[in-house]
matplotlib code that plots the C-alpha trace (Angstrom):
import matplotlib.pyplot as plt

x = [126.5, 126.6, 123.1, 121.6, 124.8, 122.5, 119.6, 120.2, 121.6, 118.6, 116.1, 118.2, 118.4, 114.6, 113.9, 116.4, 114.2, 111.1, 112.5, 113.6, 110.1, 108.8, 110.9, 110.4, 106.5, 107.4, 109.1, 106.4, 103.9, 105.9, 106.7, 102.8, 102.3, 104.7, 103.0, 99.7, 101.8, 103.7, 99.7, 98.0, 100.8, 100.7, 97.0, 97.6, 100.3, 97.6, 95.6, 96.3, 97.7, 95.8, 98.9, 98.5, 95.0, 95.7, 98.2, 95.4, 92.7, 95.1, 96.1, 92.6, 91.4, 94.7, 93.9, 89.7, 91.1, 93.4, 90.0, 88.1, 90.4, 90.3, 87.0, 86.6, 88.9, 87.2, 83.9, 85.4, 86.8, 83.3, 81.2, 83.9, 83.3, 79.8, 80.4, 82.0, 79.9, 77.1, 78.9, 80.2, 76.3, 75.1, 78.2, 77.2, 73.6, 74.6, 76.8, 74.3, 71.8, 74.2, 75.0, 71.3, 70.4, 73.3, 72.9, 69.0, 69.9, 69.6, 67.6, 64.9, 65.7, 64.8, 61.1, 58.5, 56.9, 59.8, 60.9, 58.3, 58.7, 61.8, 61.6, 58.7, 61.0, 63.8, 61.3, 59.9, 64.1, 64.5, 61.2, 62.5, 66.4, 64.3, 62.2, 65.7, 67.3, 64.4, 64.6, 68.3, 67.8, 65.1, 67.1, 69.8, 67.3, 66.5, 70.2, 71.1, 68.2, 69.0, 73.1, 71.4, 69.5, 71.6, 75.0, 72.6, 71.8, 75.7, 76.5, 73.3, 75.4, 78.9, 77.3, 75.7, 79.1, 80.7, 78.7]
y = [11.9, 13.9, 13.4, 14.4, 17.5, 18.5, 17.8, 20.3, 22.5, 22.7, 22.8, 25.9, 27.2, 27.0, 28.4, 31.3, 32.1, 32.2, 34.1, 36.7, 36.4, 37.1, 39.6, 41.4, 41.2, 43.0, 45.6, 46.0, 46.2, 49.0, 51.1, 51.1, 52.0, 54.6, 56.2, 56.1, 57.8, 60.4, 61.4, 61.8, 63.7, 65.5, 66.3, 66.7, 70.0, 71.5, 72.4, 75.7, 75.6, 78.1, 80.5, 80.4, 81.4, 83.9, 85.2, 85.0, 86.8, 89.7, 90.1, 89.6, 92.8, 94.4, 94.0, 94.8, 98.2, 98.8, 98.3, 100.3, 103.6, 103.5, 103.0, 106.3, 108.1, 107.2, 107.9, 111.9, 111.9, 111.3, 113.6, 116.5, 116.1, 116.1, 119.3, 121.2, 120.0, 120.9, 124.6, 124.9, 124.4, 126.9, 129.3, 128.6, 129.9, 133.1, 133.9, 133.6, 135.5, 137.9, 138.8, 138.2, 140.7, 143.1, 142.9, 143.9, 146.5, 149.6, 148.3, 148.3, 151.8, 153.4, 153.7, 153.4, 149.9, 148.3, 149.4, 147.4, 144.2, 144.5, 144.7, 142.0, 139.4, 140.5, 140.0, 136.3, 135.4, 136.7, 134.1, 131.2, 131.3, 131.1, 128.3, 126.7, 128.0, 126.5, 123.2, 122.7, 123.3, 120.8, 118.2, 119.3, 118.3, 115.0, 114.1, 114.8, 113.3, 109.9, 110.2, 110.3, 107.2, 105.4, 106.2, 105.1, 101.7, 101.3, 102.1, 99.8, 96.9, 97.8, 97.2, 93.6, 92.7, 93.9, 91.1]
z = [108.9, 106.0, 104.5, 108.1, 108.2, 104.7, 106.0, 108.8, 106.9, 104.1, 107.4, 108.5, 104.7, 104.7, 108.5, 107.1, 103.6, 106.0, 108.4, 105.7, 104.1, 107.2, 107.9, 104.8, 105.4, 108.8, 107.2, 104.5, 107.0, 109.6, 106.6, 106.1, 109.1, 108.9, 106.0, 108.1, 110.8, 108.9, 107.2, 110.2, 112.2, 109.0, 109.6, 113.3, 112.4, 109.9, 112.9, 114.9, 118.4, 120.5, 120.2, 116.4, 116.6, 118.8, 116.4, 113.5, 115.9, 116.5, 113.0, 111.9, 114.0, 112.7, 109.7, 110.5, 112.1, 109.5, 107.0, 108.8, 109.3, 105.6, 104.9, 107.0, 105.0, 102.2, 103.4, 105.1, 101.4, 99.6, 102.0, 101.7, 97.8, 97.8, 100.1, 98.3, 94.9, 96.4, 97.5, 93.9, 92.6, 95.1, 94.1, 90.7, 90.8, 92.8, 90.6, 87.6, 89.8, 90.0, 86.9, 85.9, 88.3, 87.0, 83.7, 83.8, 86.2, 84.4, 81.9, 84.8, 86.2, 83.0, 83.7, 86.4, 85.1, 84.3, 88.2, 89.6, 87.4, 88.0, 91.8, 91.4, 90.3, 92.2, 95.7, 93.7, 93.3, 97.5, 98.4, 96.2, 97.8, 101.3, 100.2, 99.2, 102.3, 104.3, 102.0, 102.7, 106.7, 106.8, 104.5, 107.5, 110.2, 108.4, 108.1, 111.9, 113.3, 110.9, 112.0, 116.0, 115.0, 113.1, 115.9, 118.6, 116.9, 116.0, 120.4, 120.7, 119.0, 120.1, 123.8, 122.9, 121.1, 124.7, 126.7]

ax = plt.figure().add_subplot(projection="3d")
ax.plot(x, y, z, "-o")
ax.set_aspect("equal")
plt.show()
């Protein structure tokens, strides 16, 4: 009775160690599985829910409006600069016409010939500020008529990025 008692007993030692091997291969395998689990929920969170990317999409154009008020500024700032560089060169010139024109004065009104050159040059320096006026006005012309153009073509786009 005892020999079949450790018979028994070595069959249910042996059932046991399998079952624990088994068991453990079990647990080997779920934890894998697991892993494989935990990476692709992982991968699954990475992606944007449509309330995310609505969140991105408003604080992209936020951040596109925000870009864009600057870049105006910036671009007010550079045209006021050339402006008034442009009015400082004009100033400049008068001002050295000016005292050209003063300085020679009475050097000129001391006889009859050096009246007329004088008034010569002084008519050649009146024609050659109208041909700059006239340049200026038609450099003027140029620039509105390519603002028109290029603000038509900017509405032109703004309406096809509408539909």
């Amino acid at each position: 009775a005892e020999i079949i008692d450790d018979e028994r007993a070595q069959a249910i030692q042996q059932q046991y160690d399998a079952d624990i091997a088994k068991l453990q291969k079990i647990k080997v395998l779920a934890a894998r599985r697991n892993r494989e689990i935990a990476a692709i929920q992982r991968k699954i969170d990475e992606i944007p829910s449509r309330a995310e990317l609505t969140q991105y999409q408003r604080r992209f154009v936020e951040l596109y409006e925000q870009v864009s008020a600057k870049h105006r500024e910036t671009k007010q700032y550079y045209t006021m600069y050339n402006t008034l560089d442009d009015t400082k060169v004009y100033m400049t010139k008068e001002v050295s016409l000016l005292n050209s024109i003063h300085d020679n004065f009475e050097a000129a009104m001391s006889s009859n010939s050096k009246k007329e050159q004088f008034l010569k040059q002084f008519a050649g320096i009146v024609q050659g500020i109208k041909n700059n006026k006239e340049k200026v006005e038609e450099r003027q012309v140029k620039e509105k008529m390519q603002r028109d153009t290029l603000s038509d073509k900017y509405l032109d786009l703004v309406d096809k990025e509408r539909q």
